[in-house]
N, C-alpha and C positions, 0 to 999 in steps of 0.2 A: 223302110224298105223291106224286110224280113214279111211284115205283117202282110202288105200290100203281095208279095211274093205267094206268102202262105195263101191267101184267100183266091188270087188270082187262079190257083192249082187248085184249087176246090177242098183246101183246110181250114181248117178252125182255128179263127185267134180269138184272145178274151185281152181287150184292152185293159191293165190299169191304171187308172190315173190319179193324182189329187187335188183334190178341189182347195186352191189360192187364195184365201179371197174369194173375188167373183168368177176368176179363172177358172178351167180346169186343167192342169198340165200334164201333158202326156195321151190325150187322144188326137189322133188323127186317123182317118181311113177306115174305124174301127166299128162294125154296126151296134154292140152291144157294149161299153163300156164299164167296166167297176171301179166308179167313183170313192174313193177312200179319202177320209179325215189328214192322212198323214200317210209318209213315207214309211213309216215302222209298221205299219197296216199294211199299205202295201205290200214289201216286203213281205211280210207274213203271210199274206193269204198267196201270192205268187208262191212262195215256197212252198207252203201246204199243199198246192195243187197242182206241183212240179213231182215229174220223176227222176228227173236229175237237172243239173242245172252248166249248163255252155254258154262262156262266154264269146262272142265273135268280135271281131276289131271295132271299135267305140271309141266315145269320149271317154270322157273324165268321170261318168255315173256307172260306165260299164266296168273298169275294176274296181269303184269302190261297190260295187252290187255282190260282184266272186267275190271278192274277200268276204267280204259278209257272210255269204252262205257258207265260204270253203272255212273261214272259222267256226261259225255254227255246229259244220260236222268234226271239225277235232275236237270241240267242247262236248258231241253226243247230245246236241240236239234232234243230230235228223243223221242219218245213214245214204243218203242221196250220193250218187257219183258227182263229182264236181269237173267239168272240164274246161281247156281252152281251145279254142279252131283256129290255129295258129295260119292264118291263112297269109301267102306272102310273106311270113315271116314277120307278121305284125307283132306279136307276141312275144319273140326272140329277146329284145332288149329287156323287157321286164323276168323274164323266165331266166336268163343272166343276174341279171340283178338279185331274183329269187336264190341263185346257186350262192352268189356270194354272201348272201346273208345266210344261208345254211353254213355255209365255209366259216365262218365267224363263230358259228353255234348261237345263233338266236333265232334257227329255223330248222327241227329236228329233218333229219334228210326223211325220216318216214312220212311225216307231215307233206314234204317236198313230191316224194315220190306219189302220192297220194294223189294226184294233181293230174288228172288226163289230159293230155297235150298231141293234138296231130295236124296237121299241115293242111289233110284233107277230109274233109267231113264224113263219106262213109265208114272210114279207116276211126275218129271221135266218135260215131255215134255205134261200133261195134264191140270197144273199148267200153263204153258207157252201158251197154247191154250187158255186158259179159259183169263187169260189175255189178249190175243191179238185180241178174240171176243170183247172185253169190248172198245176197242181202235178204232177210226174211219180210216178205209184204206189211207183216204187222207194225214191222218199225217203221214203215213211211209215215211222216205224220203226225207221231204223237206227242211229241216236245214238243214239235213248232205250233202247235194251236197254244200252248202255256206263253210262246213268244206275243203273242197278239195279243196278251190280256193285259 
């Protein structure tokens, strides 16, 4: 829906998918796809060519995607803002969840607070600007291509 969104408004989406088998999972609507070997490919080049990374309401491959990157960057892979679009308050129950395992101390609150969360998308993606003025361009980048190899 996002893509078909994106393109209908006359933006650019870069599908990627991975080829199954004989499948390929994860194109649809998409005119240029990049076919990938595997999910860790994926990932990786998606990341490499992200300037930050937002999650919207999903399944089950959409938070384990943020996690991935949002640990990426506490390990100092990558400097990228990480955010949620807490839209409808989709996000609420897990972002609970997030507080109480900081409460426990197995999720340091700066980790926690680290974690851009808004309700309404221009309010996330100005949050995510402001952020990534703050971050030097050289560090986009250069870990996460070490991740793909």
């Amino acid at each position: 829906m996002v893509a078909d969104s994106a393109m209908k408004s006359g933006g650019e989406f870069t599908g990627h998918a991975v080829q199954h088998g004989q499948a390929v999972v994860g194109t649809r609507n998409v005119a240029e796809p990049l076919i990938c070997d595997s999910m860790h490919e994926r990932k990786a080049i998606m990341a490499e060519k992200a300037d930050a990374f937002v999650a919207l309401p999903g399944g089950l491959g959409t938070p384990e995607e943020i996690f991935e990157v949002w640990s990426w960057r506490q390990l100092g892979f990558h400097t990228k803002p990480v955010g949620l679009l807490d839209a409808e308050s989709f996000w609420t129950p897990l972002i609970g969840a997030l507080r109480g395992i900081a409460d426990a101390g197995f999720l340091p609150t700066l980790t926690l607070d680290d974690l851009a969360v808004a309700s309404e998308l221009p309010s996330l993606l100005k949050e995510l600007k402001d952020r990534l003025r703050s971050t030097s361009q050289r560090e986009h980048g250069e870990s996460l291509r070490q991740l793909g190899s």
